[in-house]
C-alpha positions in Angstrom: -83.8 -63.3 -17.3 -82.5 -66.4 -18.8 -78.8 -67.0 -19.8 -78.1 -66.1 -23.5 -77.8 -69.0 -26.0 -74.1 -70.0 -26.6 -74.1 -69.0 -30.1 -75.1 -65.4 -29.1 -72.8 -65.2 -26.5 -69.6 -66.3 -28.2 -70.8 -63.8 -30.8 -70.9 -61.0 -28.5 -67.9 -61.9 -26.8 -65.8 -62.2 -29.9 -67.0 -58.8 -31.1 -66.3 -57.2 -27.6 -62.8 -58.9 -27.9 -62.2 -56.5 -30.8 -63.8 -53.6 -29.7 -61.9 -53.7 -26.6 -58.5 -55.1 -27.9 -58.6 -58.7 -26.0 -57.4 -61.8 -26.9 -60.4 -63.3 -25.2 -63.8 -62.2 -23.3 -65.3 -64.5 -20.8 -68.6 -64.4 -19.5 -67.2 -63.4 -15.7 -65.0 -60.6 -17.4 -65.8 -57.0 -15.9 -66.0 -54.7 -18.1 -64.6 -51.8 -16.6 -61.7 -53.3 -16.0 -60.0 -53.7 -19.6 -57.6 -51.1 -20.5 -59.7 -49.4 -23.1 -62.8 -49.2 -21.4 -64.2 -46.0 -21.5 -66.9 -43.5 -23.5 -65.8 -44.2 -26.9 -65.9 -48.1 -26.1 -69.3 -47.6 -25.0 -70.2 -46.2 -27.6 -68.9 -48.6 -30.3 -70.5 -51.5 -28.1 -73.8 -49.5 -28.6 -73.2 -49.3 -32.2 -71.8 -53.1 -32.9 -75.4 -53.9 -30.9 -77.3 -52.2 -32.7 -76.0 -52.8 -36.3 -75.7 -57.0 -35.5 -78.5 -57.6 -33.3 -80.9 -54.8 -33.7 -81.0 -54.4 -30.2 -81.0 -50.6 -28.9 -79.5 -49.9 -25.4 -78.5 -46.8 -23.6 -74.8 -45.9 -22.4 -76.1 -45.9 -19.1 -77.9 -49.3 -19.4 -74.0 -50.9 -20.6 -72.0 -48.9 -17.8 -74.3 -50.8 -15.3 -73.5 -54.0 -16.6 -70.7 -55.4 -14.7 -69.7 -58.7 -16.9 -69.8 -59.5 -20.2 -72.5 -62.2 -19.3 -74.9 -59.0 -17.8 -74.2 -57.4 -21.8 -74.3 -60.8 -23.4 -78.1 -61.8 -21.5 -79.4 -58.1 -21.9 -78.9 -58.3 -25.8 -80.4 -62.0 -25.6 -83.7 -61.0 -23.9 -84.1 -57.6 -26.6 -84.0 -59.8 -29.4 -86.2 -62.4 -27.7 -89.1 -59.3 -27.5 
C-alpha cells in the first residue's frame, strides 16, 4: 500500500483532531491511546469517512489500525479503487 497523499492526510488528521478532541494528530499517533477513544469514536470516524471520502470501512477494520497513518493510507487506497 502506498503512503496517502499529503493533502489527504492532513485532511484526515484534522478531522480526527476533532472527533477525538486534539490539538493535533500525527501520522505516528496511536489511536487507542487518546482519551476519548472508544465505540462512539469509532463510530463517528466511520461516519466522517464515509460522508467526506466515500470510503466504507468496518469498526473492526479501524480498531486494527494502530496510527493515524494505518487510517489515513486505508482511506487513501479505497478511494484510489
Amino acid at each position: 500500500m502506498q503512503p496517502a497523499s499529503n493533502d489527504t492526510m492532513d485532511d484526515i488528521y484534522a478531522r480526527l483532531a476533532e472527533i477525538l478532541e486534539a490539538d493535533r494528530i500525527t501520522a505516528d499517533d496511536v489511536l487507542a491511546e487518546f482519551e476519548y477513544w472508544d465505540s462512539l469514536t469509532v463510530l463517528s470516524i466511520l461516519a466522517m469517512l464515509d460522508a467526506a471520502y466515500g470510503v466504507n470501512l468496518t469498526a473492526a477494520d479501524v480498531r486494527k489500525m494502530k496510527t493515524a497513518s494505518e487510517l489515513a493510507d486505508a482511506v487513501e487506497d479505497r478511494i484510489r479503487k
